[in-house]
Structure formats: C-alpha cells, structure tokens
C-alpha positions as CSV (number, residue, x, y, z in Angstrom):
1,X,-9.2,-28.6,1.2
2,X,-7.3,-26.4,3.9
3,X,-3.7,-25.5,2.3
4,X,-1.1,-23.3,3.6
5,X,-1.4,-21.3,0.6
6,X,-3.8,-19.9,-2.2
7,X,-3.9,-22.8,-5.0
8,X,-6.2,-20.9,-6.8
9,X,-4.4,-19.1,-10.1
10,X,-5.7,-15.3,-10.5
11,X,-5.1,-12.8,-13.5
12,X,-6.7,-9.6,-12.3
13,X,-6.3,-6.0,-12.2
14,X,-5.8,-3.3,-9.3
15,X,-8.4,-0.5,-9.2
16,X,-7.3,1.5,-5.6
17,X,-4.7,0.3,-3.0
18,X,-1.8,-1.8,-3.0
19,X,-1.4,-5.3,-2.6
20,X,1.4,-7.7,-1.8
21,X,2.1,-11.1,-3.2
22,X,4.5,-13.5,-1.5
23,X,4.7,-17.1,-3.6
24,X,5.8,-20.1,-2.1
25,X,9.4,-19.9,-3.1
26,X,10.1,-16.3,-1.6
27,X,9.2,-14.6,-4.5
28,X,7.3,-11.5,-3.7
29,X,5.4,-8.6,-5.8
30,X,3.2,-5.8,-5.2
31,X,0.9,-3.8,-7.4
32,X,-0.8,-0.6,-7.8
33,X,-4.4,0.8,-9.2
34,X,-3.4,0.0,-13.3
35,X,-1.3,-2.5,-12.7
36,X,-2.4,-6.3,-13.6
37,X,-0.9,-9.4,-12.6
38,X,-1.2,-13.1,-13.2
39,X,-0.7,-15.1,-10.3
40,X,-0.2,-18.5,-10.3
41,X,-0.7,-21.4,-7.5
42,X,1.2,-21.4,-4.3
43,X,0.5,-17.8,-2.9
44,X,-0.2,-15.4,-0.3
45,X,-1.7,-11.6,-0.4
46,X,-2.6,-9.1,1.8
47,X,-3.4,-5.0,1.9
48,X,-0.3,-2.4,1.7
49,X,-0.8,0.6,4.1
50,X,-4.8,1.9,5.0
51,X,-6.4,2.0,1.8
52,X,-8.5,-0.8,0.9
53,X,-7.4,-2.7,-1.8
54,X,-9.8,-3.1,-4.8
55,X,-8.9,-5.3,-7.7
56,X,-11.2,-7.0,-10.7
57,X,-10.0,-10.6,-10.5
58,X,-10.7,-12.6,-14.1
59,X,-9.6,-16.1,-12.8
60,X,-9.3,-18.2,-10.4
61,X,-12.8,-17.4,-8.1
62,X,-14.7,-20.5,-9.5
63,X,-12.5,-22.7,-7.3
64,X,-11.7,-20.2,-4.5
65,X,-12.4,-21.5,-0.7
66,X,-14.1,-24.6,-2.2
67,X,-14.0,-27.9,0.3
C-alpha cells in the first residue's frame, strides 16, 4: 500500500548520526547516538548533516514496505 507517510510504528535507538522526524501533524524531533525514540504512525525521517545515521530499530520492520 503506497502512503504519503511511514504507517509503520518504530521504538528504536540511535547508535551514530542524527536523524529527524517530522509526524503528520507538524510535529518534528531529532535524535542523537543514545537517544531512543518511539515513533508512532504517520511519519517521515531522514539523515541530519554527512554522517550516516545508524539506529537499532525494535518495532515496526515486520510490516515495513509490505504491498
């Protein structure tokens, strides 16, 4: 199913880099190695500055990018 957003929910944790998060309502965050976060439905991400951005996600991956 093609969305305009993630619908997947993800709790995960940042190991280098920084990412972003911008929710459908506005809402944005961003995170740093050590921090977690618990992202519900209805998002967007992407990489802060040049360093790749590696992060252990716990959820949401069994439904990620499924038809």
């Amino acid at each position: 199913m093609h969305t305009e957003s993630c619908q997947a929910p993800h709790t995960s944790v940042i190991i280098s880099g920084r990412m972003k998060i911008r929710m459908d309502d506005g809402t944005e965050i961003e995170g740093g190695p050590g921090e977690t976060a618990v992202i519900p439905p209805g998002h967007d991400a992407w990489v802060v500055g040049d360093e790749p951005c590696v992060s252990i996600d716990f959820t949401g991956m069994g439904d990620y990018a499924k038809k």
